[in-house]
C-alpha angles and dihedrals in degrees: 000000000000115000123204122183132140145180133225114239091217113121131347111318109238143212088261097050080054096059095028084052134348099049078050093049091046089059095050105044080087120101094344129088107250133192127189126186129195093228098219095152091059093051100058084069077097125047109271133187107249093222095041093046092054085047100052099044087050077051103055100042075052090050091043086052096047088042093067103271098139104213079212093065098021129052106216114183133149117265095217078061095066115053092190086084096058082040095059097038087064091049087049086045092067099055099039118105108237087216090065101051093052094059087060105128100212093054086048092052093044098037081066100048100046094030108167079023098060106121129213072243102056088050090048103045097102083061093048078050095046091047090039086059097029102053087064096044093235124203104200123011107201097223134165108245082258083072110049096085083058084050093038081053097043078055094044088051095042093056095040085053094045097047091044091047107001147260106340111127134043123237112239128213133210142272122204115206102206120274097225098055088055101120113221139206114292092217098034114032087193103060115058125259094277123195080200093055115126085213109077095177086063096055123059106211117212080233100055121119128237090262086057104051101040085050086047099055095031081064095045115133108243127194129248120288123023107264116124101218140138104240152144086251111046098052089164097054083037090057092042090054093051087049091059095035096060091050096046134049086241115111121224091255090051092058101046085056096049088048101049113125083007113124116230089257098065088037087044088050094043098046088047084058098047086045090050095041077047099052103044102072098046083051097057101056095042093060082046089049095038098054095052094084085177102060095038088052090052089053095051090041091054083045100049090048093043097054091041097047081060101040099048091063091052091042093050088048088055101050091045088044088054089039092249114176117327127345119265122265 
């Protein structure tokens, strides 16, 4: 199957954004063929900083690398680098209802939140997200349950485009990252671990030092009583136990029952040092991996000829299928 997943380099990538996606996308890099793409173009909805945004997109294929994404197996490569993906948003522009985008969610959520600063791109990211999958005619997209309604609309668009000029794009499925292994805020176990939180103490980078993180989840909201458990109604503990679970080999039942009788500052102290024994590794060969400009500039080029090879050939289908320029030869 083709795989198609990607990241926004807005921002510092997170322990959550490593077990909602890159830990997915590490799995099924075998035996399938997977393409992951550093979402740039989706980022600059929101005002960035020119010189922060080209270091952090350097930053995160670095961080996909260290993570586990093996450049031999994956095809990693930066969406603003291929212009087939803004050609095909305005082809899928033309046959998107402007009623539906306006019942995204997200666009809802954020509108509200940015209000006079809401941009036409803002409005239009779920198209740039329907071309970036269908261009590669993608089988599965690994996506979080906030992201199904942006997959249910790049079908929607797929077929619209299909039954108005014929079979040209493939219709992609989800799929579901578990529920149980989504990572939440430390300091709002309702709300999701955000890199775009103003909180920093709710949200552990994959960049943080040891200080960091043991000040982070010394401060971590708990829940009331003292039993370490994974339920319904300890969503912080809850949080705190996927947390460990997902940096150590220990399962979530395993650590209830290490934990049992135990108070939250020896479990607090315990899980900071999993996270830390967790993060250094991966550090370490970020910064490596980071600092060989060379390497790192021959992944994202072989991405980057790989992805475009492909989605030349759809885009091409779909521009001869709307009667776009002159016809192929």
């Amino acid at each position: 199957m083709r795989i198609f997943s990607g990241i926004q380099p807005s921002g510092e990538l997170h322990i959550g954004n490593y077990v909602g996606a890159i830990s997915q996308w590490v799995d099924l890099q075998v035996g399938n063929d997977a393409i992951y793409c550093i979402v740039d173009q989706h980022a600059i909805t929101v005002r960035q900083d020119p010189k922060a945004l080209r270091t952090k997109i350097r930053s995160v294929a670095a961080l996909y690398i260290a993570a586990g994404v093996n450049p031999s197996k994956s095809h990693i490569f930066i969406q603003s680098e291929n212009p087939d993906h803004a050609y095909l948003t305005w082809m899928l522009n033309c046959v998107t209802p402007y009623g539906q985008l306006l019942r995204m969610t997200q666009f809802k959520e954020k509108s509200d939140k940015q209000r006079e600063n809401t941009t036409v791109g803002l409005f239009d990211y779920p198209v740039l997200m329907a071309s970036d999958i269908l261009l590669y005619k993608t089988d599965e997209v690994p996506v979080g349950d906030d992201q199904v309604q942006h997959i249910e609309l790049t079908r929607d668009l797929a077929e619209k485009f299909n039954s108005f000029y014929g079979e040209v794009f493939k219709l992609p499925k989800v799929r579901l990252v578990e529920s149980k292994t989504r990572i939440m805020s430390l300091q709002d176990p309702g709300s999701k671990m955000s890199k775009s939180d103003e909180n920093v103490r709710a949200t552990i980078f994959l960049l943080d030092d040891t200080d960091t993180v043991v000040e982070k989840i010394k401060r971590a909201v708990t829940d009331s009583g003292n039993e370490i458990v994974y339920r319904e109604d300890k969503p912080a503990v809850s949080n705190l136990l996927s947390i460990y679970s997902t940096v150590s080999s220990e399962s979530i039942e395993e650590l209830e029952k290490k934990y049992r009788g135990v108070g939250y500052g020896q479990f607090k102290e315990e899980l900071a040092q999993a996270v830390i024994e967790f993060l250094i590794p991966l550090q370490e060969k970020y910064r490596e991996i980071y600092a060989d400009n060379q390497t790192l500039d021959r992944v994202l080029d072989e991405g980057a000829e790989y992805t475009q090879d492909i989605s030349g050939k759809t885009l091409s289908e779909a521009r001869e299928a709307m009667g776009l320029g002159r016809a192929l030869r």
